[in-house]
N, C-alpha and C positions, 0 to 999 in steps of 0.2 A: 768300570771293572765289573767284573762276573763273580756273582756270589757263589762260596766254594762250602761243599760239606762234605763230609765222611758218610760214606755209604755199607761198611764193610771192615769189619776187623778179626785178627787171626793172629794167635802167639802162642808158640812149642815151648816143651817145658825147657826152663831153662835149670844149670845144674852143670856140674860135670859128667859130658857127654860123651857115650863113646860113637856118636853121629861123626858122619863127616861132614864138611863144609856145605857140599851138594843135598843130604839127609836133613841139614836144620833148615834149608832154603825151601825144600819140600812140605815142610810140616808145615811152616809158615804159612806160607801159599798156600799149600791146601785149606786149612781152618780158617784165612781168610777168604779163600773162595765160596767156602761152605756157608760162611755167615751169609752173605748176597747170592742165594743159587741162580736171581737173575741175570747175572754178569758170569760172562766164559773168558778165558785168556784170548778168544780173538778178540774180542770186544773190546778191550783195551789197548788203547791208543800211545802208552807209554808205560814205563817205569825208571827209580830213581832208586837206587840200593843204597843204605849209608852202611859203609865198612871199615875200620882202620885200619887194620894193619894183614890184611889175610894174604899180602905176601911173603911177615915173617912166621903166621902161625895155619897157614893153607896152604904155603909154597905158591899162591892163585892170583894173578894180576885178571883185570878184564870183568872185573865182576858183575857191572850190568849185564853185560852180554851172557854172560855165562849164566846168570839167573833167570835172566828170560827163556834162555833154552829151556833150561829145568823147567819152565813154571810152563812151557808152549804160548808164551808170551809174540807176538811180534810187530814190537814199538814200530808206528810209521808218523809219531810229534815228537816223542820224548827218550833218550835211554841217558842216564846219568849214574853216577856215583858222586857221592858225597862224602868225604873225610874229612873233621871237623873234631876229632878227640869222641871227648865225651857224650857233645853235640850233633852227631853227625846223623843221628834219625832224625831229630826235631827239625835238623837243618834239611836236610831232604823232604819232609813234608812243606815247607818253606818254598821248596821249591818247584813242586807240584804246583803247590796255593798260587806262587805267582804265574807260573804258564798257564792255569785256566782260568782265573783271573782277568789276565789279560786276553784271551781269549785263542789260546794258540791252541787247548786241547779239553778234553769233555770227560776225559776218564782215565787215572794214572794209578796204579799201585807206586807206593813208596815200604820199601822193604827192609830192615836191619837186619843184617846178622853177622856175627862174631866167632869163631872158634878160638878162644885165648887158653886152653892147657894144653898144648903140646908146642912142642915136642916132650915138654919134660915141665915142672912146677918151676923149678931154677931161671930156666929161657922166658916161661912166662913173665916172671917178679922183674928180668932182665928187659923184655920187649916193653913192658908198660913204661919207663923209663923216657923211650922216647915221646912219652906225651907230653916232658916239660923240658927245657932246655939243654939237650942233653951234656953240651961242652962244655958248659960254666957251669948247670948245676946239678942234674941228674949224676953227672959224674963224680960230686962230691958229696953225693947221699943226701940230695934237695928233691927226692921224688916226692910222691902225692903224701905219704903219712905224714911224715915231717915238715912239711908246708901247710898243710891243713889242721896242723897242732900247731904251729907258730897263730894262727888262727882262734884256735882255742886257746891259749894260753893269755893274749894278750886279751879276748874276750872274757873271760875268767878275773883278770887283773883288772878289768876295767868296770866291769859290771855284775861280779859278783856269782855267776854263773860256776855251776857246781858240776864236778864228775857225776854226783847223783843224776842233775837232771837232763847231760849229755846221752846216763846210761837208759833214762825214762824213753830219749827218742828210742833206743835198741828194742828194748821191751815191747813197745807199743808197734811196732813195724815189724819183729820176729811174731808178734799176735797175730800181726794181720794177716802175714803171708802165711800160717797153718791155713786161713779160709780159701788161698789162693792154690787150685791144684798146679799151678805153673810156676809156682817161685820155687828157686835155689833151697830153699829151709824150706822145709815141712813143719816144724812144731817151733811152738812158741818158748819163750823162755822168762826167767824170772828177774828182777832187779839184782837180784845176788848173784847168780848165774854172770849176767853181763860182767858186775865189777869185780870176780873174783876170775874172768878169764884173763888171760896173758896180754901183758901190757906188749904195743905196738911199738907206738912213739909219744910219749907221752905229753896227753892225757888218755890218748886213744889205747881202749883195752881192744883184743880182737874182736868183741860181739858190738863195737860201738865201729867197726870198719867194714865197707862193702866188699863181698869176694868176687875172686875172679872168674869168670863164670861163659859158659857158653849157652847160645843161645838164638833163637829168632823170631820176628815180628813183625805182622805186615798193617797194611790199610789200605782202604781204595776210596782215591778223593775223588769228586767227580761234579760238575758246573751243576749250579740248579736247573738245570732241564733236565739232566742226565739223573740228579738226582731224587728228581719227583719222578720219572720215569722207573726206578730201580725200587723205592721204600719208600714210607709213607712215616716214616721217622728219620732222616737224618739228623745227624746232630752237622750244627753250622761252624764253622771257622769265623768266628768274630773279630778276632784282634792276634798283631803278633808284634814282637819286638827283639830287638839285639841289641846288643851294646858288646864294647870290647874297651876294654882299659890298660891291657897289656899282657903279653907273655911270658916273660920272664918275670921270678919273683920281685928283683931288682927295678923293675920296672914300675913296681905295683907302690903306692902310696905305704909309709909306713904304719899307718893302721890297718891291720891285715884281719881287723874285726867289723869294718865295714866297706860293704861291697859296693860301690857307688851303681858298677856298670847292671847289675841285676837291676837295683832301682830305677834307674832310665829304663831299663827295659820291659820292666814291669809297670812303668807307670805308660809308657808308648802303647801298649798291648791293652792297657784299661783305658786309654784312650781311644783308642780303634775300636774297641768293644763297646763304651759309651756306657761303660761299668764303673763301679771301684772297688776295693778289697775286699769290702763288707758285703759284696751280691755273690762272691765265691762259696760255693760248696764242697766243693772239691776240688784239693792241688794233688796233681803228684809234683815234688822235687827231689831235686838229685840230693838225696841223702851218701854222699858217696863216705862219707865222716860225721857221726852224729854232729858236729858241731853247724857243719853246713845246712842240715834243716833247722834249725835252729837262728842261724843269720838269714836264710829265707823268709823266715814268719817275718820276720822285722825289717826287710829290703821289699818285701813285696804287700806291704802297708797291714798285715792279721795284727800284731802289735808293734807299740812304740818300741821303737833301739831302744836296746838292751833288757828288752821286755822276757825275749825268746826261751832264757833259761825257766822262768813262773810261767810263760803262757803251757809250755808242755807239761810242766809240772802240775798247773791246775785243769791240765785234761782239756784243756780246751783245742787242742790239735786232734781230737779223738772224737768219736760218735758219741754224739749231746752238745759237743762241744763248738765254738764259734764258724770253725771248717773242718774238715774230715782230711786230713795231709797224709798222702801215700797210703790209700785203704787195701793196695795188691800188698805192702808188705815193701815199698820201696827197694832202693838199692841195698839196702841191709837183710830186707827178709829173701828179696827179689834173687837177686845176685847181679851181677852189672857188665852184661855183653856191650858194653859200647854201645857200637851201632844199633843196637837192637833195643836200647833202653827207652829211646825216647819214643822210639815206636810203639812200646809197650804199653807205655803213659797213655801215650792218645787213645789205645784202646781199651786202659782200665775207665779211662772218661768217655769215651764211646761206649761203653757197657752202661755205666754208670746216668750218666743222661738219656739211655732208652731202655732205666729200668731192668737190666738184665745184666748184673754184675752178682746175682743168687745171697750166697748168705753175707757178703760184702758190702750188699747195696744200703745208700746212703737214701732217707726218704726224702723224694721230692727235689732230689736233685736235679738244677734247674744250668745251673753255669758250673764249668770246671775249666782249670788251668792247667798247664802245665811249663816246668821247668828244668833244663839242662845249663848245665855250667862245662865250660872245658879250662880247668883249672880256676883261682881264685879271681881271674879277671877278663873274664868273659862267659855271659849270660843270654841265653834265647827263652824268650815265653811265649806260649800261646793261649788263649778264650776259648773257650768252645761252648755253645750254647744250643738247647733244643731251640729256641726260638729264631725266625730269621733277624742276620741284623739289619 
């Protein structure tokens, strides 16, 4: 196999946008082109776009193609799309990693992007819906909040964990993302602020919930020849992993406070990396419900189960603290375009390991991670490391 790194990253503000679908693919692509001005769109040999749904909220099927056009892209190894829910960047990089890997191509953009508020805010709330079962359960009000409070609730009951320190993840990710000029929320906000806004589904108040957001994010991964040839810093792809445990809620183990399939696939990924939890410096995870970064610290080995509610609490998820978790400001501060999210991640850790992430940057960051979930029972992670593996 062919050692694979990041050469190249690029991500438009995300927010509610009055861009069109083709406008946020532009920005993208541009600001990733701009980071590597030794790479042109003809020089690339593929691309792989993760999108969910932009044929209810674009009207737009085709969308590799159509992004290559925009971008003067003209794949002659690779053009894909990727839909995978939540997951569908991380999984799209995934799939880069493995075509040059294996040796089919030398240099791919992998692209997210998402238009989810139109037609209307209603259609929006309505379209997300199909991201979990929508016949058995989406239909009888089993969408993301209320499954991901059955989460916290049983988490709470079992271990002690408090709306306090659910609402400490909100605070510490609406901090971060004021330093990020690209996230959804611009300014930060206070503990009180979080738990005196409007309850969701309860435990979830709205500052403890990712919004829905538009947006895009690119990267260009490319074989190590292609990538000693382009920068004299890539950051490397060291390890990845999946796991999947089930779709439907019904399907999922009744403790719905531990995530089995993250842990396989967190523990696959520090295996490929030839790492373990304690060499990470940086995670982004999918904060999509505070409760979920919180059962990440504790499925991806930062503390022991049921640790996660004190490890955030004693700041140890923060700068000084044992890893730096979602330093752009996560899916809470971020806001959470789908396809575009995990894209995002790779390049707040592409920043991040080559020293160029400005008033965000973590010292000395050496390894970073990252994590997507697409519902409670299915997990993708990736390693990324300045050094080769």
């Amino acid at each position: 196999m062919k050692r694979v790194a990041v050469v190249g990253a690029g991500v438009g503000k995300f927010g509610v946008r009055k861009a069109s679908f083709r406008d946020l693919i532009w920005e993208a692509g541009k600001a990733c082109f701009d980071s590597v001005p030794a790479v042109k769109p003809k020089d690339l040999q593929g691309i792989v776009v993760g999108s969910v749904m932009p044929e209810r909220t674009a009207f737009q099927s085709h969308i590799s193609s159509l992004a290559a056009e925009a971008l003067g892209i003209k794949p002659s190894h690779l053009s894909a799309r990727t839909e995978h829910m939540c997951a569908s960047g991380t999984v799209g990089i995934r799939y880069a990693y493995a075509f040059i890997a294996a040796g089919l191509a030398d240099l791919v953009m992998v692209l997210g992007v998402e238009k989810l508020n139109q037609p209307s805010a209603e259609e929006a709330i309505l379209n997300m819906g199909t991201g979990v079962d929508r016949e058995w359960e989406a239909s009888y009000g089993l969408t993301a909040p209320p499954c991901f409070a059955l989460a916290a609730q049983k988490h709470m009951a079992k271990y002690g964990t408090t709306e306090e320190q659910m609402a400490m993840v909100s605070v510490k990710n609406h901090n971060h993302a004021a330093k990020n000029p690209y996230a959804h929320f611009q300014k930060g906000t206070t503990l009180e602020q979080v738990l005196c806004s409007r309850m969701i589904s309860t435990p979830f108040r709205l500052f403890m919930c990712s919004p829905i957001t538009d947006g895009a994010a690119a990267v260009i991964v490319a074989s190590e020849e292609r990538a000693r040839d382009l920068t004299d810093k890539p950051v490397w792809i060291q390890g990845t992993g999946q796991a999947l445990d089930g779709f439907t809620l019904s399907s999922l183990h009744e403790d719905y406070s531990h995530w089995p399939a993250l842990k396989r696939a967190g523990e696959a990924a520090y295996q490929m990396a030839g790492i373990g939890p304690a060499d990470v410096d940086v995670a982004e995870v999918h904060d999509c419900f505070a409760i979920a970064e919180i059962i990440a610290y504790e499925e991806l080995g930062f503390c022991d189960k049921g640790e996660g509610g004190r490890f955030v609490e004693k700041g140890l998820s923060d700068y000084g603290g044992t890893v730096v978790v979602n330093p752009r400001g996560g899916l809470i501060g971020c806001g959470h375009p789908l396809g575009a999210t995990g894209i995002a991640q790779a390049a707040e850790v592409f920043w991040q390991l080559r020293g160029e992430a400005g008033p965000r940057q973590i010292p000395e960051a050496g390894i970073g991670l990252t994590h997507n979930n697409s519902g409670m029972g299915e997990h993708v992670v990736m390693v990324y490391g300045k050094e080769r593996p």
